[in-house]
C-alpha positions as a Markdown table, in Angstrom:
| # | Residue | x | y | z |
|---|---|---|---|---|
| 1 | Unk | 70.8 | 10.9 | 56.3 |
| 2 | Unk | 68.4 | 10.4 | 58.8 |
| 3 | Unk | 65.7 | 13.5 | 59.7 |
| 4 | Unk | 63.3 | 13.3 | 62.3 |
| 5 | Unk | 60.4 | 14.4 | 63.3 |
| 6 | Unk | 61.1 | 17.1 | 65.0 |
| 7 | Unk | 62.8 | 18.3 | 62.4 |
| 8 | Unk | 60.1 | 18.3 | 60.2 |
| 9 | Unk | 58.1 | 20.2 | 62.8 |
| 10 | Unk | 60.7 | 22.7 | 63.5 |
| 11 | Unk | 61.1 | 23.8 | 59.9 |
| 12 | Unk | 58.0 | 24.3 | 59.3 |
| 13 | Unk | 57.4 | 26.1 | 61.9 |
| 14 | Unk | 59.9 | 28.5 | 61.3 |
| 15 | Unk | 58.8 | 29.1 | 57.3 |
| 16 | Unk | 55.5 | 29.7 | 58.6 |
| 17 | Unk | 56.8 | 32.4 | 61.4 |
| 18 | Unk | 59.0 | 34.0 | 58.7 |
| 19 | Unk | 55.9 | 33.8 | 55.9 |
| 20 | Unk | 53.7 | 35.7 | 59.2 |
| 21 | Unk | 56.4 | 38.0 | 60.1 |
| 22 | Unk | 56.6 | 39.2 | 55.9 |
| 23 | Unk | 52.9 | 39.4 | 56.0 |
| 24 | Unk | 52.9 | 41.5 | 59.3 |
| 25 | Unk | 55.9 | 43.7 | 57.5 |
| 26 | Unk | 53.5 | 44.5 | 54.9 |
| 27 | Unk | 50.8 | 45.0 | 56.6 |
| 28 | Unk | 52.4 | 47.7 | 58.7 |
| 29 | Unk | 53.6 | 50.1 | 55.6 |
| 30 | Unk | 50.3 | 49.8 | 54.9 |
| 31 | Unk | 48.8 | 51.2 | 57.4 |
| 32 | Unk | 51.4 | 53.7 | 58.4 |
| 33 | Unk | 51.7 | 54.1 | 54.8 |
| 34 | Unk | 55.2 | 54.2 | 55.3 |
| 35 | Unk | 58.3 | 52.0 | 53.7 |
| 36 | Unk | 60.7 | 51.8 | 56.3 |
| 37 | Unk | 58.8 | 50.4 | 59.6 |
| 38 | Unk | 62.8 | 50.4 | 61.1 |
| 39 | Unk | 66.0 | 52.1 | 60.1 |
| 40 | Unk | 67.0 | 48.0 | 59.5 |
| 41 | Unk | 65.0 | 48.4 | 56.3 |
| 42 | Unk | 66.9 | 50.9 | 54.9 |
| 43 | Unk | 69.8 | 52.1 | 56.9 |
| 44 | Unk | 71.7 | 54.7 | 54.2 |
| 45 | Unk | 67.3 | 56.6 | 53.7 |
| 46 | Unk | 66.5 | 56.7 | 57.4 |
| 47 | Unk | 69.8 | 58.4 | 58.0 |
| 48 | Unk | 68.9 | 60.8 | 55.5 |
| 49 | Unk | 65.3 | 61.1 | 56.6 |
| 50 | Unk | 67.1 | 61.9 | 59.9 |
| 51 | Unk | 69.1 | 64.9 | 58.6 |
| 52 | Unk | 66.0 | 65.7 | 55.9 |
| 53 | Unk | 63.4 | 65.9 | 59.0 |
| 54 | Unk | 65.8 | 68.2 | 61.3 |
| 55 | Unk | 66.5 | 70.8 | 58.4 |
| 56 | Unk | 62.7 | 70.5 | 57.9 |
| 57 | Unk | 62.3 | 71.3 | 61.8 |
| 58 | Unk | 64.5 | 74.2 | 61.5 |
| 59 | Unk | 63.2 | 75.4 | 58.8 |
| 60 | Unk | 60.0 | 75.2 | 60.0 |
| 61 | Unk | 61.3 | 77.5 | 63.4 |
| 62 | Unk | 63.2 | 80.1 | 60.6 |
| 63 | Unk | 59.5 | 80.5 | 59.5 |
| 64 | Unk | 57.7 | 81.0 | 63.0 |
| 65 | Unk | 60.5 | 83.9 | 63.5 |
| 66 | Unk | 59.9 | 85.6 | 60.0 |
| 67 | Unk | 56.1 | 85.6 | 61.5 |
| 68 | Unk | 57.6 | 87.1 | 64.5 |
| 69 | Unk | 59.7 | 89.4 | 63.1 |
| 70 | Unk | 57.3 | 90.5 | 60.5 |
| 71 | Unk | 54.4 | 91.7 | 63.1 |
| 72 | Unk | 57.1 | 93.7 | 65.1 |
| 73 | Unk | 58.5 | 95.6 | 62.4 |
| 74 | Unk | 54.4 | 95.8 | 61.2 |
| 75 | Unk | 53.9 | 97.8 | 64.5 |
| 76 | Unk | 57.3 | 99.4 | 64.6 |
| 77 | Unk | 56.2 | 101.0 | 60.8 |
| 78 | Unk | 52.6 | 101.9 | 62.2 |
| 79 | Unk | 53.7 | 103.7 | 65.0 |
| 80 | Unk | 56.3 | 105.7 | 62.9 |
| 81 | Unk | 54.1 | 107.0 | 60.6 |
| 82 | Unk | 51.9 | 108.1 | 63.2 |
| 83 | Unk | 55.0 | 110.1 | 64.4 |
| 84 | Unk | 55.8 | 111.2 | 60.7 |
| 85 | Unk | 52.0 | 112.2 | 60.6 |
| 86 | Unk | 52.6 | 114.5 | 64.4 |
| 87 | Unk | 55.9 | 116.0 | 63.2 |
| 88 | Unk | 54.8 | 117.6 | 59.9 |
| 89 | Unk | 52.3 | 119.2 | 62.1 |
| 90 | Unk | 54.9 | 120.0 | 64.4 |
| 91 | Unk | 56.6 | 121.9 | 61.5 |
| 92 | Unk | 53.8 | 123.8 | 60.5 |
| 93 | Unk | 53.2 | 124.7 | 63.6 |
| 94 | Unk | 56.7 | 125.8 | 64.2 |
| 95 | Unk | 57.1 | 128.3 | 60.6 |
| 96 | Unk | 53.5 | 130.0 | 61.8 |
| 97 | Unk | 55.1 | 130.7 | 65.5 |
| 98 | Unk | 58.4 | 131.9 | 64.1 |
| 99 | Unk | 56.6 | 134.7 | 61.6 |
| 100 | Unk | 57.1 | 136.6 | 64.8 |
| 101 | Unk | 53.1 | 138.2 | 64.1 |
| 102 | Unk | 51.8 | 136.4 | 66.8 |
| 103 | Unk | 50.8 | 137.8 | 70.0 |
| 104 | Unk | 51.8 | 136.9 | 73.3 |
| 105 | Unk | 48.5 | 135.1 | 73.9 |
| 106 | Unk | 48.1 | 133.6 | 70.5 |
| 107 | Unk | 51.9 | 132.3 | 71.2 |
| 108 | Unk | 50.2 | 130.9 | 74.6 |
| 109 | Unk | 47.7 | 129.1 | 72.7 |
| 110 | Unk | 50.2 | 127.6 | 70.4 |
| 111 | Unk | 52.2 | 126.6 | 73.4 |
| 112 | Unk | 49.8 | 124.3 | 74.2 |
| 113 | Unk | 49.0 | 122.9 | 71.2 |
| 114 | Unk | 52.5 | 122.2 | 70.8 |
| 115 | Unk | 52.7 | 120.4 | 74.6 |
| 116 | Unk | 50.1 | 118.3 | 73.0 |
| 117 | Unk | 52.3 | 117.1 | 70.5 |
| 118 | Unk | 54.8 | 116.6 | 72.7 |
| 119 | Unk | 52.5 | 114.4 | 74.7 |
| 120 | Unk | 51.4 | 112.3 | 72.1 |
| 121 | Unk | 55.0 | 112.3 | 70.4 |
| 122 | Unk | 56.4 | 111.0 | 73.6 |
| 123 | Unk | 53.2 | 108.6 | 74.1 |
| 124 | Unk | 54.7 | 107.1 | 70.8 |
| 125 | Unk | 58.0 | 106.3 | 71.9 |
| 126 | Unk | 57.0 | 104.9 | 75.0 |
| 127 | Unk | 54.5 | 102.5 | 72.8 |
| 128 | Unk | 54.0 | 98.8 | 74.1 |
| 129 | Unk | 54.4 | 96.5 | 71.8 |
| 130 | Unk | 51.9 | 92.7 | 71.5 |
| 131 | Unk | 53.7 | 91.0 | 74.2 |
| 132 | Unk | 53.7 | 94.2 | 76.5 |
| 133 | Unk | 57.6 | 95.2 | 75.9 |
| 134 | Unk | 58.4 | 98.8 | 74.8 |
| 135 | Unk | 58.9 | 98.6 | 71.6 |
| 136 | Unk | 61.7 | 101.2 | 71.5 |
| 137 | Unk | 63.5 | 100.4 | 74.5 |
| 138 | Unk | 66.3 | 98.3 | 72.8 |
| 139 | Unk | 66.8 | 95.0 | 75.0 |
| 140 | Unk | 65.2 | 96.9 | 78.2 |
| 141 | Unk | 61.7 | 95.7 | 77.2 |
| 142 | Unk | 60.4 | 95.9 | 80.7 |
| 143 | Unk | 62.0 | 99.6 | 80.9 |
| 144 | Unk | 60.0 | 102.3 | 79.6 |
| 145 | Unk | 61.9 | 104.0 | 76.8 |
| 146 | Unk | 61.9 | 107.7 | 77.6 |
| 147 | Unk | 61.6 | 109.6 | 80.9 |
| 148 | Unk | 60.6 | 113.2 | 81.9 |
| 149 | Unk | 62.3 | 114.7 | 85.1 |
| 150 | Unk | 61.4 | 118.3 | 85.3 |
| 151 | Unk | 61.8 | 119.9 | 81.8 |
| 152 | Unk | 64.2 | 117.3 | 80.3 |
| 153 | Unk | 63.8 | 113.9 | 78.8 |
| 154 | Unk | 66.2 | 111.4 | 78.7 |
| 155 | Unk | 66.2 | 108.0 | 77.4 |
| 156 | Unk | 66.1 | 104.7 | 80.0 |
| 157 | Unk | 66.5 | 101.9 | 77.2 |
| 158 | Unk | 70.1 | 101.0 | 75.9 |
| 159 | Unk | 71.6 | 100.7 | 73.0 |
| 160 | Unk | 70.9 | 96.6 | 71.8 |
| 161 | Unk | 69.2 | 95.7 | 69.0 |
| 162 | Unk | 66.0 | 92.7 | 69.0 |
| 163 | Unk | 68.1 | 90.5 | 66.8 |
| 164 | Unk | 65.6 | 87.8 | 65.9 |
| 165 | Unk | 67.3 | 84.7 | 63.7 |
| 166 | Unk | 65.3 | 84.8 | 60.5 |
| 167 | Unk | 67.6 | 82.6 | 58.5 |
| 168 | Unk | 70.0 | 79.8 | 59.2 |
| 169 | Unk | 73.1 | 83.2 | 58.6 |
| 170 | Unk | 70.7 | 85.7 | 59.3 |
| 171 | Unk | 69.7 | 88.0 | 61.8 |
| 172 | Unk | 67.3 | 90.9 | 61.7 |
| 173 | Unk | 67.3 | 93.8 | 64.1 |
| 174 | Unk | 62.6 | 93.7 | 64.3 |
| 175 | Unk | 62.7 | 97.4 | 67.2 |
| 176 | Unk | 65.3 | 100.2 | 66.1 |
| 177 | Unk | 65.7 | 101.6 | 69.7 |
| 178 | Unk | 64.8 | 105.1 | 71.1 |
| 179 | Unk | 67.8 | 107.0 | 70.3 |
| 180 | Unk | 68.3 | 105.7 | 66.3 |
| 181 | Unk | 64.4 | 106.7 | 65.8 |
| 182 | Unk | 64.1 | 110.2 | 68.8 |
| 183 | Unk | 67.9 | 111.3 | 69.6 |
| 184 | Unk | 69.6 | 111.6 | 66.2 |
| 185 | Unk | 70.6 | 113.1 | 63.0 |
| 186 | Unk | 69.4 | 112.2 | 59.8 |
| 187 | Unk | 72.2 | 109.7 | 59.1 |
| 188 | Unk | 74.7 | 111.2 | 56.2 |
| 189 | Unk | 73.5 | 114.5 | 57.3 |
| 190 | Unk | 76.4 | 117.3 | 56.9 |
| 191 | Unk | 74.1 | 120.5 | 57.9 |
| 192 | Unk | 74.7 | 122.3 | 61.1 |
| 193 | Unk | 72.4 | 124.0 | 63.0 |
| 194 | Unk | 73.1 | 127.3 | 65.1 |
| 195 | Unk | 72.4 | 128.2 | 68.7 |
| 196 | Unk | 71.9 | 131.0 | 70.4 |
| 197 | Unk | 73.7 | 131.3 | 74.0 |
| 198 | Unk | 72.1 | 133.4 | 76.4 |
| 199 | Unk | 72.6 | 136.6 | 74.6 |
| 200 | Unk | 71.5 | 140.3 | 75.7 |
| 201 | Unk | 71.3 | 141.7 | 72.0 |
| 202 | Unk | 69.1 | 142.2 | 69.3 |
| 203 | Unk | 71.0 | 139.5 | 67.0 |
| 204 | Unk | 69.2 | 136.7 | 65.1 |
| 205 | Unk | 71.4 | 133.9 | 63.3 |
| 206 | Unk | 69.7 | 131.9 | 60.6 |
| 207 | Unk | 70.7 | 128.4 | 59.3 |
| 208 | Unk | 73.8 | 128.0 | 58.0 |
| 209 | Unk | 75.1 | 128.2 | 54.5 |
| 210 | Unk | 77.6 | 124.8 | 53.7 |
| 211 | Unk | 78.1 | 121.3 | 54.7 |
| 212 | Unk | 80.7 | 119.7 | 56.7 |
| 213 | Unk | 82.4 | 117.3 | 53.9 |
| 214 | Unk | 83.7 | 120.8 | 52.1 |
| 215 | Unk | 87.4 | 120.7 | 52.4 |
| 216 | Unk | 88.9 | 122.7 | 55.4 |
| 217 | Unk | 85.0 | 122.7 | 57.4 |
| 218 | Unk | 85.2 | 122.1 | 60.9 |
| 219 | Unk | 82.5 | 120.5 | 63.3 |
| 220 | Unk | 82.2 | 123.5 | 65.7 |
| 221 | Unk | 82.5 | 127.5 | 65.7 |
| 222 | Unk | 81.8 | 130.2 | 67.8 |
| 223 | Unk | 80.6 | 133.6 | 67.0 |
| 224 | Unk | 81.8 | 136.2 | 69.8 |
| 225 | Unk | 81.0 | 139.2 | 70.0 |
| 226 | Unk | 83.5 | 141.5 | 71.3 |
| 227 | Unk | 82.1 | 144.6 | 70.8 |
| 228 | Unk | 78.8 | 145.8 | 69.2 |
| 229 | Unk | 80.6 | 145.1 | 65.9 |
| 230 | Unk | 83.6 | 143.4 | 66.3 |
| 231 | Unk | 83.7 | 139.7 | 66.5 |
| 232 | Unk | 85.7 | 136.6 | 67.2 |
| 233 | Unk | 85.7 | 133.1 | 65.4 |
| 234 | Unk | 86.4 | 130.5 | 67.2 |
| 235 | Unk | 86.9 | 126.6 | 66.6 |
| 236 | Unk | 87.7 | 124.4 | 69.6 |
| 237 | Unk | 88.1 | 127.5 | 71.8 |
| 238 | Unk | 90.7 | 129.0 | 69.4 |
| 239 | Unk | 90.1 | 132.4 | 67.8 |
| 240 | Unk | 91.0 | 131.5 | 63.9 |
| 241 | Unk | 89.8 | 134.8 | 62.8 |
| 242 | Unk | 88.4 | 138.2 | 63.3 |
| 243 | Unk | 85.5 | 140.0 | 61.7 |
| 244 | Unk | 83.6 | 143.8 | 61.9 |
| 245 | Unk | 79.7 | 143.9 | 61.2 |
| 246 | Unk | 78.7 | 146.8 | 58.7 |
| 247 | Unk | 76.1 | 148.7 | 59.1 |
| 248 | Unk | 73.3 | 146.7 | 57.0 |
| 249 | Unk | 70.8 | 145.3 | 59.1 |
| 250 | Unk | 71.0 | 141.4 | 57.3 |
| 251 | Unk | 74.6 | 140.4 | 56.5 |
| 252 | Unk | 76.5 | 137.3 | 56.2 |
| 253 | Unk | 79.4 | 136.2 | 58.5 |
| 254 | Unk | 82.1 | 133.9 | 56.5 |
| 255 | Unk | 83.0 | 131.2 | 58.8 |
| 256 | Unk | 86.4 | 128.9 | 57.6 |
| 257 | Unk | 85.7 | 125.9 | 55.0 |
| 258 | Unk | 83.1 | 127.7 | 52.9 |
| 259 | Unk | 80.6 | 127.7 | 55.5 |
| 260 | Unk | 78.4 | 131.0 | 56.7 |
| 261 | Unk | 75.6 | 132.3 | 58.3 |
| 262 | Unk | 73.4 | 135.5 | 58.5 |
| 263 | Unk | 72.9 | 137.7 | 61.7 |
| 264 | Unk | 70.4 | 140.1 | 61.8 |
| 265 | Unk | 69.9 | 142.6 | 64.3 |
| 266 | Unk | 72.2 | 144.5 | 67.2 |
| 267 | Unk | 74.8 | 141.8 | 69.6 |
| 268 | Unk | 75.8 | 143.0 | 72.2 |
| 269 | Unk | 79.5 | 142.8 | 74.3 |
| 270 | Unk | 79.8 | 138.8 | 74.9 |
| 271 | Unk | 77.0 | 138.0 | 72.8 |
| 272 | Unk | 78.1 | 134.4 | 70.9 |
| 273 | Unk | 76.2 | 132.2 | 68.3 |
| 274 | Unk | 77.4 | 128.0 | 68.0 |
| 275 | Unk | 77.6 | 126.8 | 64.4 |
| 276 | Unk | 77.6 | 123.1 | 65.3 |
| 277 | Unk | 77.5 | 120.4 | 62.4 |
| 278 | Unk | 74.9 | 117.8 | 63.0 |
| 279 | Unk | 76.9 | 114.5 | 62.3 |
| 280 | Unk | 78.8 | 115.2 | 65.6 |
| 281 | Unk | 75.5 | 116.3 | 67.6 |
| 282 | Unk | 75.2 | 114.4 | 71.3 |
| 283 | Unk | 72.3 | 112.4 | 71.4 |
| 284 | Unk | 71.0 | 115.5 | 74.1 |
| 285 | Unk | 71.4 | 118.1 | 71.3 |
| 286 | Unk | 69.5 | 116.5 | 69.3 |
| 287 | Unk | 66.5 | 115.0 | 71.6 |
| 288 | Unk | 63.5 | 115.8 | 69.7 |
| 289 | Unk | 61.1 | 115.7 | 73.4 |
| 290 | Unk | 63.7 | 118.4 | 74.5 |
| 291 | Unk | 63.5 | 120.5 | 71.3 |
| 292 | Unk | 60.1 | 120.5 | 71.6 |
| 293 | Unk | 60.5 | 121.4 | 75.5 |
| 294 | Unk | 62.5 | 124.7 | 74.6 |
| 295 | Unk | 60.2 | 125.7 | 72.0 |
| 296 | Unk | 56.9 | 125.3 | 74.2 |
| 297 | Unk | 59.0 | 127.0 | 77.2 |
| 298 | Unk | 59.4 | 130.0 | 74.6 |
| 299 | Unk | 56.3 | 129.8 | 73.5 |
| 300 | Unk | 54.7 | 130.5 | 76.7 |
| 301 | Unk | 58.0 | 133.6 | 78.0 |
| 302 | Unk | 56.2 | 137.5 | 76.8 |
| 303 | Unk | 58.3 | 138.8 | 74.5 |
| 304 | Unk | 55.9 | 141.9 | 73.3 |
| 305 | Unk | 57.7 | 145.0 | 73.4 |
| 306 | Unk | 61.0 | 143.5 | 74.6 |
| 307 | Unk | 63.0 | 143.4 | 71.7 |
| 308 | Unk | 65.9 | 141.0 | 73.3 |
| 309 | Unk | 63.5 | 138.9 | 74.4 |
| 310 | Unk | 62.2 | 138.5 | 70.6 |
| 311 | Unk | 65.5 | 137.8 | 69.4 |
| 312 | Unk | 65.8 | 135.4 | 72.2 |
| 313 | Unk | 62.7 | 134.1 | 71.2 |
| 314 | Unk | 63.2 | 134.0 | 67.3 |
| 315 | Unk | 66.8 | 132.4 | 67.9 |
| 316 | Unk | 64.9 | 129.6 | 69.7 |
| 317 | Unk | 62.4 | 129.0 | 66.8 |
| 318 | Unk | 65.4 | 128.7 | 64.6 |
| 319 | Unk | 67.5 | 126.2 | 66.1 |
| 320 | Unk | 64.1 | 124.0 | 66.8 |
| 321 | Unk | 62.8 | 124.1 | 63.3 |
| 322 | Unk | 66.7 | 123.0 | 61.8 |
| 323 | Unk | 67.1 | 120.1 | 64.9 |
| 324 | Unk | 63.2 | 118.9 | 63.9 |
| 325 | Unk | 63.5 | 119.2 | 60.3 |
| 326 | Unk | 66.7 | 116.4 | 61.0 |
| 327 | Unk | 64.4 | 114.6 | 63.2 |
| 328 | Unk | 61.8 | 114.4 | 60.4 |
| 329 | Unk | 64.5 | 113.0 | 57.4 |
| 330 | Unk | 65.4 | 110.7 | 60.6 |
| 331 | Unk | 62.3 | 109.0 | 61.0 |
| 332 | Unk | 61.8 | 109.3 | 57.3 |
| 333 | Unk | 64.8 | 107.1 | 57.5 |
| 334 | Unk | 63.9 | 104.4 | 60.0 |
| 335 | Unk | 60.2 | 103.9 | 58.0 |
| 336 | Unk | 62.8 | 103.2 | 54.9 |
| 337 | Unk | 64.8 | 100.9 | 56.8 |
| 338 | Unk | 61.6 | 98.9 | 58.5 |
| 339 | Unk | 60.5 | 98.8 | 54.8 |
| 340 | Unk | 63.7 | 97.1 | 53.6 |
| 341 | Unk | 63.7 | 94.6 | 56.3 |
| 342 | Unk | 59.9 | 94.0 | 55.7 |
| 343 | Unk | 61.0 | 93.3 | 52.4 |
| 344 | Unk | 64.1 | 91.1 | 53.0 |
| 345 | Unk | 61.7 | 88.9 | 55.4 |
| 346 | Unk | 59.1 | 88.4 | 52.9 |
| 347 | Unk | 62.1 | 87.5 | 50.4 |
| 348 | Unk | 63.4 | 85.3 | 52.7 |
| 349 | Unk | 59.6 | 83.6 | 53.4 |
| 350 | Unk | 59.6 | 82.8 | 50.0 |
| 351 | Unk | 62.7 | 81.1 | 49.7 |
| 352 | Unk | 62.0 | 79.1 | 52.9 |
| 353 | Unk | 58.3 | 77.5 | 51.6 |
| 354 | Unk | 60.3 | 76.4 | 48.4 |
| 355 | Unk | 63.0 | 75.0 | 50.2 |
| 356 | Unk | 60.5 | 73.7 | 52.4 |
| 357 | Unk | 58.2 | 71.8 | 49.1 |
| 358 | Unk | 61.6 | 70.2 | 48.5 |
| 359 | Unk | 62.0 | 69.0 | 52.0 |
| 360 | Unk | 58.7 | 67.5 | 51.9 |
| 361 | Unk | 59.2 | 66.2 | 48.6 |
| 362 | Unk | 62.4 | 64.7 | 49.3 |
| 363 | Unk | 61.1 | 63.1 | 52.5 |
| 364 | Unk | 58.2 | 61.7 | 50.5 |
| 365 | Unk | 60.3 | 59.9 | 48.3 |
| 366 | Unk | 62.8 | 58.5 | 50.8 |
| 367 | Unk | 59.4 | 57.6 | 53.6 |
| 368 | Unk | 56.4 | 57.1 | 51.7 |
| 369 | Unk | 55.0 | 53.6 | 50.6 |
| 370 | Unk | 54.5 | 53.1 | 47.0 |
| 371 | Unk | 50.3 | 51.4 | 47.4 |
| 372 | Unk | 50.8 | 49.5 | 44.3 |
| 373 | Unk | 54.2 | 48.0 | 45.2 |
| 374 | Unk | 52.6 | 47.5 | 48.4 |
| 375 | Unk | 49.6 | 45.5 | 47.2 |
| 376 | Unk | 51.8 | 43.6 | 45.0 |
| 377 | Unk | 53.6 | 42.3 | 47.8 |
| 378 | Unk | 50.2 | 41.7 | 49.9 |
| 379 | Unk | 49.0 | 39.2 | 47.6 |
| 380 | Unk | 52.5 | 37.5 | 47.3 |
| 381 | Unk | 53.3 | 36.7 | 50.7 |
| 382 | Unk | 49.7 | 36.0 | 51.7 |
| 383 | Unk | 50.0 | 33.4 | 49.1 |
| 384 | Unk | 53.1 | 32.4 | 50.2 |
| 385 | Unk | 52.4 | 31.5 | 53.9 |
| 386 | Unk | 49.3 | 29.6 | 52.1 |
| 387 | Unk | 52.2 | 27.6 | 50.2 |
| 388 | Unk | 54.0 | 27.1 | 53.5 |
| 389 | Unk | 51.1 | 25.9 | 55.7 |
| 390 | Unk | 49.9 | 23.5 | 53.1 |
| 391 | Unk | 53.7 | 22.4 | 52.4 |
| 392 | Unk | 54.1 | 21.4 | 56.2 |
| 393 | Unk | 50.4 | 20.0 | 55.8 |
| 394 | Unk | 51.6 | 17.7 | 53.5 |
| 395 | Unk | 55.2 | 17.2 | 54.5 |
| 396 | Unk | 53.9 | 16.1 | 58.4 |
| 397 | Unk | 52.1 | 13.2 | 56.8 |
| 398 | Unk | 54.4 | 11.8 | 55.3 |
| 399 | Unk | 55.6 | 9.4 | 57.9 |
| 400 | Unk | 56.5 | 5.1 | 57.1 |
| 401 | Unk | 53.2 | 4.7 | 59.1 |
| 402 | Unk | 51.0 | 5.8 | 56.2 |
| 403 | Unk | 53.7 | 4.9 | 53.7 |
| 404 | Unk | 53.2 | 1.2 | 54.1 |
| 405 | Unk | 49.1 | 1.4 | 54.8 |
């Protein structure tokens, strides 16, 4: 077989240019210190490194969330306790006005101390939170959370939670919204509270006696008064019995399913008391800027020498001191709730930065360049396109011109 030249050339050529290209391969995970320079190299690890660096990614986004979700529910629990902080003070404030010793102007002073705490209660709800939404607006961030037209607030967010995804099957509600934190009952609550309507007597109703889960309870009665003794009850408009006062100044009215209450003082024809369980309370009734409202309106009414208007006036202390003390356990229960979800994110941080040392780890081992491997193969294919230029060297002399010199 005859081989020419050119074929000589051409082979050589090409051993030389696969020795360089080697060479240059090495080179290249050396200095990117990585093994595969293309998915060619390893086609089954790149996939993986594929899928490894996207759950990495994600994973890495989870995180930024938890961050996220963490500093709202941080300022969500600051400003909470702030309002725990106002309300006991509200409290306070409330048993030394209903002692009925104060006097018109001391109740006038009061009044406004208590307008104050209205202010700086509702100055709380409508709090701002880092990035400038209100914070208890629900999904309405641009919409400030509660309103005052005249003498009544009412709430302008909605219902939605903040949902923020926390986890790959996880979402966390980081801004409980106006009404869950200002508008409602303790949740689990079975108290009711009483309420005086517009009466012309002397009569005073204290909290009630008995919870709603006792068998044969219902959600709503009416006490009325038919005669300056004599009185209806009523449940959904339905008289369901009928009862006579005695002639003690405190006594105590049975109501149906084990529940009662005490009146003190004189009624009067059409006078009528609401024993109304809290669990089925409107989100009006149990407004904690408009319970407030009523009690500085009363506050700043004369009552001194007007015994009506006392009654009026202690019937309004009441009702406000049961619907605030279920505001209070309410809030109590929303800085419980932050606190659990606080405590879920941090559980859920540390599960991500594990997960996310075996990502890294994983990836290492699939990516990274092993430099003693790599070193190994340096000196071996620099010495092999040595071999190769000094075989074609040697080869391209050989020719029948030298052979016969």
């Amino acid at each position: 077989m005859r081989i020419s030249s050119s074929l000589f050339f051409q082979t050589g050529l090409n051993s030389i240019n696969k020795q360089q290209s080697d060479l240059m391969r090495v080179f290249q995970q050396m200095s990117t210190q990585k093994r595969m320079i293309t998915p060619s190299d390893d086609p089954l690890a790149s996939a993986q490194t594929i899928n490894l660096a996207q759950a990495q990614a994600m994973d890495k986004r989870y995180g930024e969330n938890r961050e996220v979700a963490m500093r709202s529910l941080g300022e969500e629990e600051n400003i909470l306790n702030a309002v725990n902080l106002q309300l006991q003070g509200v409290q306070t404030r409330l048993v030394e006005a209903a002692t009925g010793t104060l006097s018109d102007a001391d109740r006038s002073t009061l009044a406004t101390v208590m307008e104050s705490s209205l202010e700086t209660l509702l100055g709380f709800a409508n709090t701002k939170d880092g990035s400038g939404q209100y914070l208890f607006s629900g999904s309405q961030g641009t919409t400030q959370a509660f309103e005052r037209t005249g003498n009544t607030y009412s709430y302008k967010g909605d219902g939605n939670s903040r949902d923020v995804q926390v986890e790959q099957t996880r979402q966390l509600d980081v801004a409980d919204h106006g009404r869950t934190v200002f508008e409602r009952a303790n949740p689990g609550s079975a108290s009711y509270f009483t309420q005086a309507n517009s009466n012309a007597g002397t009569a005073v109703v204290s909290s009630p006696n008995g919870n709603s889960t006792l068998p044969g309870a219902e959600a709503n009665y009416t006490i009325r008064f038919t005669s300056e003794t004599e009185y209806d009850i009523e449940v959904n408009g339905a008289v369901v019995s009928q009862g006579v006062l005695d002639e003690n100044e405190r006594q105590r009215i049975s109501l149906p399913g084990g529940v009662s209450v005490q009146i003190e003082g004189k009624p009067e024809v059409g006078d009528s008391f609401t024993v109304s369980s809290v669990d089925g309370a409107s989100s009006d009734e149990m407004s904690l800027f408009n319970t407030l409202q009523s009690v500085v309106d009363a506050l700043r009414k004369p009552v001194s020498g007007d015994p009506a208007a006392q009654a009026e006036f202690r019937n309004v202390m009441n009702s406000a001191m049961q619907r605030i003390g279920e505001n209070f356990d309410n809030v109590q229960t929303v800085i419980s709730s932050v606190g659990t979800r606080m405590n879920e994110i941090d559980a859920l941080s540390a599960n991500g930065a594990a997960r996310a040392l075996s990502y890294t780890n994983e990836l290492s081992r699939l990516e990274d360049l092993n430099p003693f491997d790599a070193s190994t193969q340096l000196q071996l294919r620099k010495a092999a396109l040595e071999m190769s230029a000094l075989a074609f060297q040697t080869i391209q002399s050989m020719s029948l011109f030298n052979m016969n010199r």
